[in-house]
C-alpha positions in Angstrom: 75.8 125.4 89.9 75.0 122.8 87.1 77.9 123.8 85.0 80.4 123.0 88.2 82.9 120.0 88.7 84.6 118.5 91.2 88.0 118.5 91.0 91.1 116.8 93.8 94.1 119.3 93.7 97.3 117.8 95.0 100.5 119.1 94.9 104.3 118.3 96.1 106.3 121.7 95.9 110.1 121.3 96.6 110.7 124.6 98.3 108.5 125.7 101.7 107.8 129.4 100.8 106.6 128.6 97.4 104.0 125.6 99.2 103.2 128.2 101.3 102.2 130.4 99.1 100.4 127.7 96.9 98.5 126.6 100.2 97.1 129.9 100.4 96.4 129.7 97.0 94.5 126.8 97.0 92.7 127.9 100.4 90.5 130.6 98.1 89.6 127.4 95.7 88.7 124.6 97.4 88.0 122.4 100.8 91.7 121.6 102.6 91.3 117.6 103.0 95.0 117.1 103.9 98.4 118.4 103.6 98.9 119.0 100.1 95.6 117.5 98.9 92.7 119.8 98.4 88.8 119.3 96.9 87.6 121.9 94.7 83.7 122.8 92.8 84.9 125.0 90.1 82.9 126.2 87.2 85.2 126.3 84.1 86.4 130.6 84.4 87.2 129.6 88.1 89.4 126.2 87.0 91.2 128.4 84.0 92.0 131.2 86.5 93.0 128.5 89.4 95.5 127.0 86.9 97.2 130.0 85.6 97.4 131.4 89.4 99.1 127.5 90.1 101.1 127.9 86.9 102.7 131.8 88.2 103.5 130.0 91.7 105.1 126.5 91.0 108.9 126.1 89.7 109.1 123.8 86.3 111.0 120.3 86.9 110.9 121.0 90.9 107.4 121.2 91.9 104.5 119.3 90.7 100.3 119.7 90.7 97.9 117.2 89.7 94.6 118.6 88.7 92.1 115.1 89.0 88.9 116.2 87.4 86.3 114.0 89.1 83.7 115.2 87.0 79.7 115.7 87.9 78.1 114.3 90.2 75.8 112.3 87.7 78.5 111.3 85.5 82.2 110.4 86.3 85.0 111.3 84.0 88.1 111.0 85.4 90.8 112.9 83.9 94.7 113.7 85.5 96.4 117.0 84.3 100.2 117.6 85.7 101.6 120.8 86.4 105.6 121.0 86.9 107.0 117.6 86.8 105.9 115.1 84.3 103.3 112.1 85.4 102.6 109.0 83.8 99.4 107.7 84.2 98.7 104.3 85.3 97.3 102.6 82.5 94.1 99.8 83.5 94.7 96.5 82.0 92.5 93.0 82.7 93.6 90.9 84.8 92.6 87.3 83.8 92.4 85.0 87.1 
């Protein structure tokens, strides 16, 4: 679909039952690439309704999801949301050799 992005899910969840149940979760969204990492085409009902179904599961201040919105294919946006623990980004600066 045009109106679909690509988006990397990755998570760290502190307890095993609640990663378990996010695993399964995230199994309904998206392509498992590794342990906690997952790659998801989501049109924007289907990224709203993944998030609030992440937000029910995952414990404030112990657990955290980052949602990495690649963006189209024909135009990259990056953005990095963080659910649970807080995440700084990593900000780019020049580097003058």
């Amino acid at each position: 679909m045009a109106d679909e992005r690509l988006y990397i899910i990755a998570y760290d969840i502190a307890d095993s039952r609640r990663w378990r149940r996010v695993f399964k979760t995230m199994q309904g969204y998206g392509e498992w690439l590794q342990l906690s990492v997952f790659q998801c085409r989501l049109a924007r009902r289907r990224r709203a309704e993944l998030e609030t179904r992440l937000r029910e599961l995952v414990k404030a201040g112990e657990d955290h999801v980052l949602i990495i919105d690649v963006g189209p294919a024909d135009r990259i946006a990056l953005a990095i949301e963080s659910i649970g623990k807080s995440f700084a980004r990593v900000e780019r600066q020049a580097t003058v050799i």
